[in-house]
C-alpha positions in Angstrom: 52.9 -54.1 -16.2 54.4 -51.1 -18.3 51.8 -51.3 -21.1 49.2 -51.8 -18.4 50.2 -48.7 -16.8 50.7 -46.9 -20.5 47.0 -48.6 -21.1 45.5 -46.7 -18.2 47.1 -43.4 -18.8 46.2 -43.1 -22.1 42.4 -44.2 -21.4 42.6 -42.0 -18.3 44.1 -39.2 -20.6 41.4 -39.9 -23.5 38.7 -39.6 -20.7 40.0 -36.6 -19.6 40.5 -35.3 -23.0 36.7 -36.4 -24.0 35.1 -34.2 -20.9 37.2 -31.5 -21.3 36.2 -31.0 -24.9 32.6 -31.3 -24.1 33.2 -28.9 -21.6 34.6 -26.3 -23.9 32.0 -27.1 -26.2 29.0 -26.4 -23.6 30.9 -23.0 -22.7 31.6 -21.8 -26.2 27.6 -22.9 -26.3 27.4 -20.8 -23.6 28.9 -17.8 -24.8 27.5 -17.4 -27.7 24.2 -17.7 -26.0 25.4 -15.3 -23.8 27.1 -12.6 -26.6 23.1 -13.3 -28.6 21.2 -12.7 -25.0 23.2 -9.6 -24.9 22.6 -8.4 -27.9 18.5 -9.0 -27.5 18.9 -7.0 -24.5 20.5 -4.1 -26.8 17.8 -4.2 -29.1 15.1 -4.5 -26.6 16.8 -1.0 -24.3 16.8 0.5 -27.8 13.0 -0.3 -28.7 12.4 0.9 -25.0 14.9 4.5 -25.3 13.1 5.0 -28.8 9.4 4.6 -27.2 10.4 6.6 -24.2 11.8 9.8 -26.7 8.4 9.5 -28.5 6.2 9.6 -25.2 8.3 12.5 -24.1 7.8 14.8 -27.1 4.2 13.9 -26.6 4.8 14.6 -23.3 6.2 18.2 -24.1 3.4 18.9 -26.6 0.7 18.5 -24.2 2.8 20.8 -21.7 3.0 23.2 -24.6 -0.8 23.1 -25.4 -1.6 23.4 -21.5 -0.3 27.0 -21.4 -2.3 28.1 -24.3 -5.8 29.9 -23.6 -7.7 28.1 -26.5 -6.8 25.4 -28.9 -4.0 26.6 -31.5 -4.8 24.1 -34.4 -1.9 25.9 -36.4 0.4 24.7 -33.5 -0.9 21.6 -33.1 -0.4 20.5 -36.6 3.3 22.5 -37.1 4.5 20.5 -34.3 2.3 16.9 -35.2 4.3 17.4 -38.4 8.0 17.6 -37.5 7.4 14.6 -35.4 6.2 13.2 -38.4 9.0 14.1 -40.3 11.8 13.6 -37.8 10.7 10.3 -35.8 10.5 7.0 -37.7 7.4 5.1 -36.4 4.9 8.2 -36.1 2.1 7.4 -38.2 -0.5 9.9 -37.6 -1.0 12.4 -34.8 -4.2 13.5 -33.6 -6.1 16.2 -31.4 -9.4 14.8 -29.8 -11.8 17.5 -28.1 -13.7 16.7 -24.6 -16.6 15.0 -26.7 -14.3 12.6 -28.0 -14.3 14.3 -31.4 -11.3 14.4 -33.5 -10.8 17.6 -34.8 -7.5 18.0 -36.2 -5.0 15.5 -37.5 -1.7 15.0 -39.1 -0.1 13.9 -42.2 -3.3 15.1 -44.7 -4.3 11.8 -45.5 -5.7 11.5 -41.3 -7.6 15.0 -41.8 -10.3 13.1 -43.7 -11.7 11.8 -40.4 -12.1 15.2 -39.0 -15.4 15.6 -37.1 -15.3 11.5 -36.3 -15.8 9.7 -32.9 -12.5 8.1 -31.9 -15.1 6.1 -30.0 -17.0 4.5 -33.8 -13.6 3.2 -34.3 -13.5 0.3 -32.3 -14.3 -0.3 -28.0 -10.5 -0.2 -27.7 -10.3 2.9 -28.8 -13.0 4.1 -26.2 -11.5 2.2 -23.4 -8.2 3.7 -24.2 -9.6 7.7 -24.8 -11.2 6.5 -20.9 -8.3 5.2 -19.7 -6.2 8.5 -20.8 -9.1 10.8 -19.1 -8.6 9.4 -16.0 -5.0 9.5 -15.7 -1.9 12.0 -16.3 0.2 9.4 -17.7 0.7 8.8 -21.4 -1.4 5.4 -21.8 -0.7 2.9 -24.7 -3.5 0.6 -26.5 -2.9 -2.9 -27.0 -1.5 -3.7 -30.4 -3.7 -3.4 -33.6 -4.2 -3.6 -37.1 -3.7 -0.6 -38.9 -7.0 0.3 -41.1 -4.7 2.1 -43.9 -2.5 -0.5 -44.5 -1.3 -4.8 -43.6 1.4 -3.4 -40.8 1.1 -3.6 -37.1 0.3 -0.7 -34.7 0.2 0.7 -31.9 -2.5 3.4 -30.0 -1.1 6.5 -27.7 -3.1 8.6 -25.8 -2.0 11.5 -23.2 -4.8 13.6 -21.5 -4.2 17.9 -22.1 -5.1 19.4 -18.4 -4.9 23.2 -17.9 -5.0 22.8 -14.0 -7.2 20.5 -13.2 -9.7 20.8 -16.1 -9.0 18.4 -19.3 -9.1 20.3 -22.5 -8.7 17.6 -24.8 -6.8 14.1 -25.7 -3.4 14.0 -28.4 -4.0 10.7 -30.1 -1.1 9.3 -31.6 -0.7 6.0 -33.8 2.5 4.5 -34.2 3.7 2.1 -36.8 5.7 -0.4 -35.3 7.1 -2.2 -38.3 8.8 0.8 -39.7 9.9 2.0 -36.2 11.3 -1.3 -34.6 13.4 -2.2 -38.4 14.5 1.0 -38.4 16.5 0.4 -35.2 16.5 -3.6 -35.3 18.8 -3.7 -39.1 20.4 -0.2 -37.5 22.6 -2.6 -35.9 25.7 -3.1 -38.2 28.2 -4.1 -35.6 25.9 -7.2 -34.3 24.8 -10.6 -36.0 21.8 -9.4 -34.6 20.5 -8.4 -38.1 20.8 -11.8 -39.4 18.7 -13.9 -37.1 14.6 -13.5 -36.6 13.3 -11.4 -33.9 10.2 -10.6 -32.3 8.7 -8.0 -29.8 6.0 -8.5 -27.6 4.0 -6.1 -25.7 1.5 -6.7 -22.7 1.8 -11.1 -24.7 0.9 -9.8 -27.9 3.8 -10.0 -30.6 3.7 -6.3 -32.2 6.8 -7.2 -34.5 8.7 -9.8 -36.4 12.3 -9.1 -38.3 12.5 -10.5 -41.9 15.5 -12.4 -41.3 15.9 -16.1 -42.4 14.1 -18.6 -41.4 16.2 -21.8 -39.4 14.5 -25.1 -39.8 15.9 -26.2 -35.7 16.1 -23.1 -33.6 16.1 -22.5 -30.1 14.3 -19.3 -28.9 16.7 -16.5 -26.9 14.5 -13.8 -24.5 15.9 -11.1 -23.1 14.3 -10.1 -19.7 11.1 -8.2 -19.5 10.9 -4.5 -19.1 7.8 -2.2 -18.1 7.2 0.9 -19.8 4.0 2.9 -19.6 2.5 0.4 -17.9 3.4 -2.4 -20.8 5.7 -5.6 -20.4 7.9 -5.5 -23.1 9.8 -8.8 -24.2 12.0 -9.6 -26.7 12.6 -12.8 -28.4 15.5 -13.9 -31.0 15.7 -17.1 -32.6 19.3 -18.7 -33.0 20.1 -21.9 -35.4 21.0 -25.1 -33.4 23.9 -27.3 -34.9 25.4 -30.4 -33.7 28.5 -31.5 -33.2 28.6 -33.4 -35.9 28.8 -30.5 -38.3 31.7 -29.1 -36.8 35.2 -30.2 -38.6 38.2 -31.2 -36.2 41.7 -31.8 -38.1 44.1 -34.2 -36.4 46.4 -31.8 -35.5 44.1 -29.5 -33.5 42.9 -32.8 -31.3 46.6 -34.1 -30.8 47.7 -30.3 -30.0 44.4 -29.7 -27.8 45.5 -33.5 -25.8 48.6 -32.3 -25.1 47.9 -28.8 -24.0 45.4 -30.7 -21.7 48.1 -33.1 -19.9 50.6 -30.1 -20.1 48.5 -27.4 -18.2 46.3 -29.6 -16.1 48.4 -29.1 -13.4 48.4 -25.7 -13.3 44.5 -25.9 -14.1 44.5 -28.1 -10.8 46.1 -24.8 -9.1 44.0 -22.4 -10.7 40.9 -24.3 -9.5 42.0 -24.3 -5.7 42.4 -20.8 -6.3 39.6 -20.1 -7.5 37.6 -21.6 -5.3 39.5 -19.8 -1.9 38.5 -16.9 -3.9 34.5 -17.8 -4.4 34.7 -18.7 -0.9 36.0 -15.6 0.3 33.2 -13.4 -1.8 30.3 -15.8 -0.9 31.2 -14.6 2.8 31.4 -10.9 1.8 28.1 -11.6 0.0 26.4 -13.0 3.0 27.8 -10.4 5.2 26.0 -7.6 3.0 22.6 -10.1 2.8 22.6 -9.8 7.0 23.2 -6.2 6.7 20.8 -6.0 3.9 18.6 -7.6 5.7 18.9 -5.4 8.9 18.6 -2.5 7.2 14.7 -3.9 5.3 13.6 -5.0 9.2 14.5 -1.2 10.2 12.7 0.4 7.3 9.5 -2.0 8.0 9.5 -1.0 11.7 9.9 3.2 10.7 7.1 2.2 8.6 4.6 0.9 10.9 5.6 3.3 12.8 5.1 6.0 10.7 1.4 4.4 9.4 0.5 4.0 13.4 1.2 7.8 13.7 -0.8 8.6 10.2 -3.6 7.2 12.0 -3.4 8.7 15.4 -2.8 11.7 12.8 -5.9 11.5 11.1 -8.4 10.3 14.4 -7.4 13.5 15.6 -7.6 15.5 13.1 -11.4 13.8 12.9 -12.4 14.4 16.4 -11.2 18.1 15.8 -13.6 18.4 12.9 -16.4 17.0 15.1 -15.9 19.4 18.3 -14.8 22.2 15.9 -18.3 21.8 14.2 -19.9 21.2 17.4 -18.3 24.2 19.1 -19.4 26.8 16.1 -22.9 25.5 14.8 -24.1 25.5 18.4 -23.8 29.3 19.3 -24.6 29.7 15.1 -27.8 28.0 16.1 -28.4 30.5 18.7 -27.4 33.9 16.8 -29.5 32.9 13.8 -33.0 31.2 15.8 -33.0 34.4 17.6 -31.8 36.5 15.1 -35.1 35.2 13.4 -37.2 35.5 16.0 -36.2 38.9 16.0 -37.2 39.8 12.7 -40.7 38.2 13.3 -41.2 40.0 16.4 -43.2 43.9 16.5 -40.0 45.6 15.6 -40.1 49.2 14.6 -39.3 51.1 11.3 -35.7 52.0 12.9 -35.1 48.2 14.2 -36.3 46.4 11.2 -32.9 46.8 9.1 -30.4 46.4 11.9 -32.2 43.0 12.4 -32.2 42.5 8.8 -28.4 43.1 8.3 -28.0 40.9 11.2 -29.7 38.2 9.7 -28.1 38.8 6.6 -24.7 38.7 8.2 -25.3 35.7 10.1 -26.5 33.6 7.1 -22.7 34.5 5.4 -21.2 33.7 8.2 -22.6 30.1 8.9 -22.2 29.4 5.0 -18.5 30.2 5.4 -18.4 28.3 8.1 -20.2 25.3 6.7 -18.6 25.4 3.4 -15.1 25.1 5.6 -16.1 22.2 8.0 -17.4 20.4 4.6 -13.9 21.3 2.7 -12.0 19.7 5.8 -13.8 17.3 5.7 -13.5 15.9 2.5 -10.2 16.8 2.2 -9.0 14.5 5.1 -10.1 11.4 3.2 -11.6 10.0 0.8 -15.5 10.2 0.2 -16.7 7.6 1.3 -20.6 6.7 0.1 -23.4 4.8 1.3 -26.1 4.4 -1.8 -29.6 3.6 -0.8 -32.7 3.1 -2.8 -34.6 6.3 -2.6 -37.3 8.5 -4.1 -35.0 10.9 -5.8 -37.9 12.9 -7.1 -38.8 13.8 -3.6 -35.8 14.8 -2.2 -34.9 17.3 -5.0 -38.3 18.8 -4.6 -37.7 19.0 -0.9 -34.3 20.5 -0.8 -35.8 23.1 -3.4 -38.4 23.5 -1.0 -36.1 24.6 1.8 -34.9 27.5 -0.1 -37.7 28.9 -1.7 -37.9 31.6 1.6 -34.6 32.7 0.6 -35.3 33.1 -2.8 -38.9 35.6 -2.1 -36.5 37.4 0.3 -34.3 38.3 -2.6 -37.3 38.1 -5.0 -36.8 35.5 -7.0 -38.5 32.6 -8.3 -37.1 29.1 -8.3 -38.9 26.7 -10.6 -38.3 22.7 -10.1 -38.9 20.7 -13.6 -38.9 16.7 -13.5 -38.8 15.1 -16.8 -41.6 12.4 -17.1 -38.1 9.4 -17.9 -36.8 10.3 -14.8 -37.4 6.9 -12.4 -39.1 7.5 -9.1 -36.3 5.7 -6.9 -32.7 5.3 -7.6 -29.6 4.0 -5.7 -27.7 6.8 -4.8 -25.7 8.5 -1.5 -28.8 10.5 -0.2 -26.5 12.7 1.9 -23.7 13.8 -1.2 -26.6 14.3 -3.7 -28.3 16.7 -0.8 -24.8 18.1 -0.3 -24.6 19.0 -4.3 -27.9 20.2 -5.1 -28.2 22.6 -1.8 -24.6 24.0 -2.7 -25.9 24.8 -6.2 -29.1 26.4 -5.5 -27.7 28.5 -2.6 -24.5 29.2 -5.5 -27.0 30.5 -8.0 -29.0 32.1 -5.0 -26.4 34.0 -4.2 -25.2 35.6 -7.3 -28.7 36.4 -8.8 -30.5 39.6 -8.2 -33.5 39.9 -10.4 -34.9 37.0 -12.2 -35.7 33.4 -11.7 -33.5 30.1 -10.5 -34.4 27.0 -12.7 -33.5 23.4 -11.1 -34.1 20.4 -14.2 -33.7 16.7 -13.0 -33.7 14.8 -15.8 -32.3 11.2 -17.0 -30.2 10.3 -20.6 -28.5 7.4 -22.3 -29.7 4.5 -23.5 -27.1 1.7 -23.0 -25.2 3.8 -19.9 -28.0 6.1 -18.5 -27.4 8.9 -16.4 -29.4 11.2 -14.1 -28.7 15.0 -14.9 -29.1 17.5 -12.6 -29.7 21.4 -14.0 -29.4 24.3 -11.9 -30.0 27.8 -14.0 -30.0 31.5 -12.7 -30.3 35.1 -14.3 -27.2 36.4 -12.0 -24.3 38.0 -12.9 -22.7 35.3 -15.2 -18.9 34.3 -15.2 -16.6 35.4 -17.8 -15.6 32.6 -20.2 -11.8 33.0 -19.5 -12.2 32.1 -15.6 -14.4 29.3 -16.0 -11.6 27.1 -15.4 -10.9 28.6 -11.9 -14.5 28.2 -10.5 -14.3 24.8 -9.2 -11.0 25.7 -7.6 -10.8 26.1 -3.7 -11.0 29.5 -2.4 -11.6 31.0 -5.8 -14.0 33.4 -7.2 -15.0 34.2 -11.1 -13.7 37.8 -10.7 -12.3 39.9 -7.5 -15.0 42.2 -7.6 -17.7 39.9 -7.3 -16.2 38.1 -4.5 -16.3 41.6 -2.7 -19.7 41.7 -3.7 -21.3 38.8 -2.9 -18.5 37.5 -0.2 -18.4 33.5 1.0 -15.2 31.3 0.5 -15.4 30.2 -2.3 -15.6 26.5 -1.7 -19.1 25.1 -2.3 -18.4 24.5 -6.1 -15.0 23.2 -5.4 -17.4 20.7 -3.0 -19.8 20.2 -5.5 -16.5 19.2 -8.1 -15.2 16.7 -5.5 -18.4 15.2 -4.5 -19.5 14.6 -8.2 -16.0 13.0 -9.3 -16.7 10.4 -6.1 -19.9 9.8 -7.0 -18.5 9.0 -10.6 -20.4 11.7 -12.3 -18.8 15.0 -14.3 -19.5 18.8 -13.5 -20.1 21.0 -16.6 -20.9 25.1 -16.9 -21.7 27.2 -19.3 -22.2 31.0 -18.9 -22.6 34.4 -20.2 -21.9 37.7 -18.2 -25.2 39.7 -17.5 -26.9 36.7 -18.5 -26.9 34.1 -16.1 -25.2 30.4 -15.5 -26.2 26.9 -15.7 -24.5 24.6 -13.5 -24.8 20.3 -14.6 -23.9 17.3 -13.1 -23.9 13.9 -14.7 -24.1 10.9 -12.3 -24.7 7.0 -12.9 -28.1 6.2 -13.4 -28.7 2.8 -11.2 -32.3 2.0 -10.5 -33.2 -0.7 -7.6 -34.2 -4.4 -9.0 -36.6 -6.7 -6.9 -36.3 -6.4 -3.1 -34.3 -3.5 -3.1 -37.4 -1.5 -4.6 -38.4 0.4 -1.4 -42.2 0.5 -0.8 -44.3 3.0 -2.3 -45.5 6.1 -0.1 -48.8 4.9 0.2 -48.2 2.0 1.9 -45.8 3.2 4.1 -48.1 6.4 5.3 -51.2 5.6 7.3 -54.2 7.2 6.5 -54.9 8.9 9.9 -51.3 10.5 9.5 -50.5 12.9 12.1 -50.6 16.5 11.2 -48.1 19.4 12.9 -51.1 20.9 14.1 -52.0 18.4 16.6 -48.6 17.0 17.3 -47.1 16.5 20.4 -43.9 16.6 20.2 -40.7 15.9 22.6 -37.7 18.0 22.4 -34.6 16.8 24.0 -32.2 19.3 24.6 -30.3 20.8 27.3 -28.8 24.5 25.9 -31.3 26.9 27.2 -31.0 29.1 24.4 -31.5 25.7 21.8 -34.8 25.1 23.8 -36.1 29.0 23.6 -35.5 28.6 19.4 -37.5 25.6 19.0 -40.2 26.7 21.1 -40.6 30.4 19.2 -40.0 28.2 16.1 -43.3 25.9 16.9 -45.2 28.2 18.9 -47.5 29.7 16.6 -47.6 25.6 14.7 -50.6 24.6 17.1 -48.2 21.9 18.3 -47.9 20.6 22.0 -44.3 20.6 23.3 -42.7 18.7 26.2 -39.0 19.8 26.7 -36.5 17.7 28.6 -33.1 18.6 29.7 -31.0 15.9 29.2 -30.9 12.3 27.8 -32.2 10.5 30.9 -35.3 12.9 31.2 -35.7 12.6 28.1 -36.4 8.5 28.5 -38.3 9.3 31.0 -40.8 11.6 29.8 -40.9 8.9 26.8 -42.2 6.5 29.2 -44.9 8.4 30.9 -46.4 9.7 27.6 -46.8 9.1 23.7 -45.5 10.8 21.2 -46.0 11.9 17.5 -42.4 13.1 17.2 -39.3 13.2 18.9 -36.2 16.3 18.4 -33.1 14.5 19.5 -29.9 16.3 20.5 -26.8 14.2 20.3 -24.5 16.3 22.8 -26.2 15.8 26.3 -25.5 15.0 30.0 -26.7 12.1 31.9 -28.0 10.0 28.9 -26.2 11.3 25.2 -28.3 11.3 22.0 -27.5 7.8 20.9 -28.0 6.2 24.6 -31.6 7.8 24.7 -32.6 6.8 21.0 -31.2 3.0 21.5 -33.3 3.2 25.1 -36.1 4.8 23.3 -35.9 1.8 20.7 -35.7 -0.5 23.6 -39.2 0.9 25.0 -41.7 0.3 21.6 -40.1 -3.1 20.7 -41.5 -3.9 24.5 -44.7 -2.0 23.6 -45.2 -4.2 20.7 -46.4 -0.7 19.0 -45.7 1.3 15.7 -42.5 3.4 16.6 -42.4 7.2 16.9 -40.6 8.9 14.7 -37.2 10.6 15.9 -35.2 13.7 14.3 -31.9 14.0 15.4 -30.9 17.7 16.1 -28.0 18.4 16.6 -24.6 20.4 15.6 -22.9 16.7 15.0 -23.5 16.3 11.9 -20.1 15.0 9.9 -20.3 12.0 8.2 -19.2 9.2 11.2 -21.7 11.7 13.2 -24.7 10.5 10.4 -23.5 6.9 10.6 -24.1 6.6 14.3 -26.8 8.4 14.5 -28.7 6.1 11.6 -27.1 2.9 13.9 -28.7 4.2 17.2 -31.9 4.3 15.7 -32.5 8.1 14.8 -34.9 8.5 11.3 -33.5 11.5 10.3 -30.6 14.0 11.3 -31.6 18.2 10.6 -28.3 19.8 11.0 -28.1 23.0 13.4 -28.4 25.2 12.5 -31.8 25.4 11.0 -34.6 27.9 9.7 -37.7 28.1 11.0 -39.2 27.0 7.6 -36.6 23.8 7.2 -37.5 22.7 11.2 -41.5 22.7 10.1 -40.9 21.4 7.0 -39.1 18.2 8.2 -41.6 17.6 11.2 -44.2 17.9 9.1 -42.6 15.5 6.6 -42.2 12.8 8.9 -45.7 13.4 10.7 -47.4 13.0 7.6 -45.4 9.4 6.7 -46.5 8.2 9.8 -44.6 5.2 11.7 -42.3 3.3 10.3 -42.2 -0.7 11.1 -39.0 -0.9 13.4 -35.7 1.2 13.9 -34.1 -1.6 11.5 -35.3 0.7 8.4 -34.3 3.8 9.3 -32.6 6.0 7.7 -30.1 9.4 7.0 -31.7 12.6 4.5 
């Protein structure tokens, strides 16, 4: 019974002793796995601190270059060099100009490719000198191939901006090999330098360590990290032995048994211990989980909140845009209809320049005005576009049209040239393009005195094509040193000249925005006492199949109504609105019916036909869009062709145009409007004739 008892103790003991070693040898296992993972995750926070220095001094250079006037290439390449010098991994350094030309370069041996397109390099050299344009961040390339030399590399790009103008692109190309062994065998205190390591960035392996290479390994990763918008990863390889290698004298085991048997006692304690003690912080932990979790459901409800409010927030600043617009084009309309049938009335030699300052003075004003509502407008939100197929050809010529009274008032000629490659229609945001070429002619308008205004629409590119719009004066010029201010809000070229010529100074920051929406470019050149030329680049996307619209031939009948014989309705119901339109038309030949409100409006539309229709939006009874949907309503039951209908009206913000083209209305002529602009668009849409349903209409 003894030796059974002895028997089981020692088996018991020898099982004990058995798990217990193969415990110590999963957690000495463990800890070197442990002490290895740690000292990846060195290495890897040291690759990441040694990029981070690099992108800063790049960083600092391109603040340093921002507050120069002009390009120092002296500078540039003093600095480019004791980066060189001083920071391992620094290959080359490079300054690329706006046409994507790269125009100086450090060490020497790079200055060779001076006057070279980064972009004949390689596409990811053009994506990445893209990439940096479009962003103020300092934006690395996806590893490459070096072209100088068997080691890896790395691009860097960081965008120069002198306010909101880029002046140019510092290229920088980094050696990885050099950089990453100069901190990866930097590490004396670690066995780090004697296993194999590799760095990944973005999945691609930039980098592997020239340590030995084990036959059975197992791979250890430290956790990724993000920097510059790249995952970085690192990845050592430790050497796998088994337990069969490792040599275990007598003594050791009999000494390890007995220090087993002796202390498992107190290990028995220790445990129960221990665990009271995980207990106690797995309650603590849970009790800051509920509290963490309290605090989140808080955050998310003051966040809702907060996003509820933006939006109340932004309806009302929207619906103060649309009464404040409402509220001051009205009366405008009324000061400058009369105010030009003033001037065309028998005045005398005394009169005639009181009403010609008045004019004058009330032109200024509504552009201010106009230029304002447009600024808030855009600078509430976002553009947002709506391309159509259109004949872009015709409505350049007719905004150019539109001002050539202004421009024999002053003087001047303006001449329209349309390159034969540009295509007749195009799909493009018929309201922003209107926007950007009417700012720019009234721009060069404005500051030219003597001369002529040139507008060129042409088209370029072969692979990416592009539709460029010119617009060209003999004005006053802009000297070459403020050029970067013009496209600011509320700035002028010089402080004299805004005292001169007066306005806000907000239709080319308008222009800027628009064209950057659009995904276009603005570009000036000038010369003081010379004139300016204004461009803007914009996509070049012409309609394919159905979405060709039909030609004007087939859309205008041949017995097209002429102004002439019109008869036209007029819905408004301000007096002094109805007085403007009627000295506007009278001596036109055309027959007018005015009604006072919506519902008259429907009616008179009933009881007679008509060639055109001039549709206020703000009205009692019946509102603009009520009587154009009713309107609608009436020729689909008439089975005829339907008239067409011109909204008028001081509404005329961009949810203002989308409801007007959803009720039905062809067109929408913002108040207020010249004389000229009112006969011109009648006329326009007389001489197109009907058009087959209200499903087609749409917005100039």
């Amino acid at each position: 019974m003894a030796k059974l008892r002895i028997s089981i103790g020692l088996c018991i003991a020898v099982a004990i002793t058995a798990v217990t070693l193969q415990l110590m040898m999963r957690y000495e296992s463990n800890k070197q796995r442990d002490l290895l993972l740690a000292d990846a995750e060195s290495t890897r926070d040291l690759v990441l601190h040694d990029l981070r220095l690099r992108i800063r001094a790049i960083d600092r250079m391109a603040a340093r270059l921002a507050t120069f006037e002009t390009f120092e290439e002296d500078v540039f390449e003093l600095e480019a060099a004791s980066y060189l010098r001083d920071m391992p991994g620094f290959f080359a350094i490079a300054w690329v100009d706006l046409n994507g030309v790269l125009s100086s370069a450090q060490p020497e041996a790079s200055q060779r490719l001076k006057g070279k397109s980064v972009a004949d390099f390689g596409e990811d050299r053009r994506i990445l000198l893209d990439l940096a344009s479009r962003s103020s961040a300092f934006e690395l390339s996806p590893p490459v191939k070096l072209r100088t030399g068997q080691n890896a590399g790395l691009l860097g790009a960081k965008a120069v901006r002198r306010g909101v103008n880029q002046i140019g692109t510092i290229w920088v190309v980094f050696q990885s090999d050099d950089w990453i062994n100069n901190l990866h065998f930097g590490l004396r205190q670690s066995e780090m330098r004697d296993k194999p390591m590799s760095v990944y960035l973005n999945g691609r392996n930039v980098f592997v360590s020239s340590g030995f290479k084990a036959l059975d390994t197992r791979i250890i990763e430290a956790p990724p990290l993000r920097v510059g918008g790249q995952e970085v990863i690192v990845q050592v390889k430790e050497p796998v032995h088994s337990m069969v290698s490792h040599q275990y004298t007598i003594t050791w085991v009999v000494t390890f048994l007995v220090g087993v048997l002796s202390i498992s006692s107190l290990i028995a304690v220790l445990a129960l211990r221990a665990s009271r003690v995980l207990e106690k912080r797995a309650a603590q932990a849970n009790t800051a989980l509920t509290e963490t979790n309290e605090k989140m459901q808080l955050e998310v409800t003051q966040r809702r909140s907060a996003e509820l409010e933006a939006k109340r927030s932004s309806a009302a600043k929207s619906q103060f845009l649309s009464t404040m617009s409402h509220e001051l084009r009205t009366p405008m309309n009324g000061v400058l209809g009369m105010t030009e049938l003033l001037c065309e009335s028998g005045l005398t030699e005394e009169q005639r320049p009181y009403a010609d300052d008045l004019s004058r003075a009330s032109e200024q004003l509504m552009t201010v005005l106009s230029d304002i509502l447009d600024f808030s407008n855009l600078d509430r939100s976002a553009v947002v576009l709506s391309p159509e197929a259109l004949n872009v050809q015709e409505l350049i010529s007719s905004v150019v049209q539109l001002f050539v009274p202004m421009a024999e008032k002053k003087g001047l000629a303006i001449n329209l040239k349309i390159s034969p490659n540009v295509p007749q229609y195009v799909v493009i945001d018929r309201v922003r393009l209107r926007q950007i070429v009417i700012n720019l002619i009234r721009n060069a308008i404005k500051f030219t005195q003597k001369g002529e205004i040139s507008v060129h629409l042409g088209a370029t590119g072969r692979r990416d094509k592009f539709l460029t719009l010119s617009v060209k004066d003999t004005g006053v010029g802009i000297p070459a040193q403020k050029l970067q201010d013009i496209f600011t809000e509320f700035r002028q070229a010089d402080s004299d000249v805004a005292r001169q010529f007066d306005g806000a100074g907000l239709g080319l920051s308008i222009v800027d925005r628009l064209s950057k929406a659009m995904g276009g470019q603005t570009h000036v050149t000038s010369e003081v006492g010379v004139g300016s030329e204004f461009s803007i680049r914009l996509p070049l996307v012409v309609p394919q199949g159905d979405d060709v619209p039909e030609t004007e031939a087939a859309e205008a009948p041949s017995g097209a109504t002429s102004l002439a014989s019109a008869r036209v309705l007029v819905a408004e119901d301000n007096l002094t609105n109805q007085r403007i339109v009627a000295g506007f038309l009278k001596g036109a030949g055309c027959v007018l019916d005015i009604a006072n409100d919506g519902q008259e409006a429907v009616d008179l539309f009933c009881r007679q036909s008509y060639d055109a229709v001039l549709m206020d939006v703000s009205m009692p009874n019946k509102n603009g869009y009520e009587a154009t949907q009713t309107i609608r309503n009436i020729e689909r039951h008439r089975l005829g062709a339907s008239c067409p209908i011109i909204g008028f009206t001081a509404n005329c913000g961009d949810e203002d145009q989308i409801k007007c083209r959803e009720a039905g209305m062809d067109d929408v002529l913002a108040k207020p409007a010249s004389k000229h602009e009112l006969s011109a668009r009648l006329e326009h849409w007389l001489s197109r004739g009907s058009e087959k349903g209200a499903a087609t209409h749409s917005v100039a």
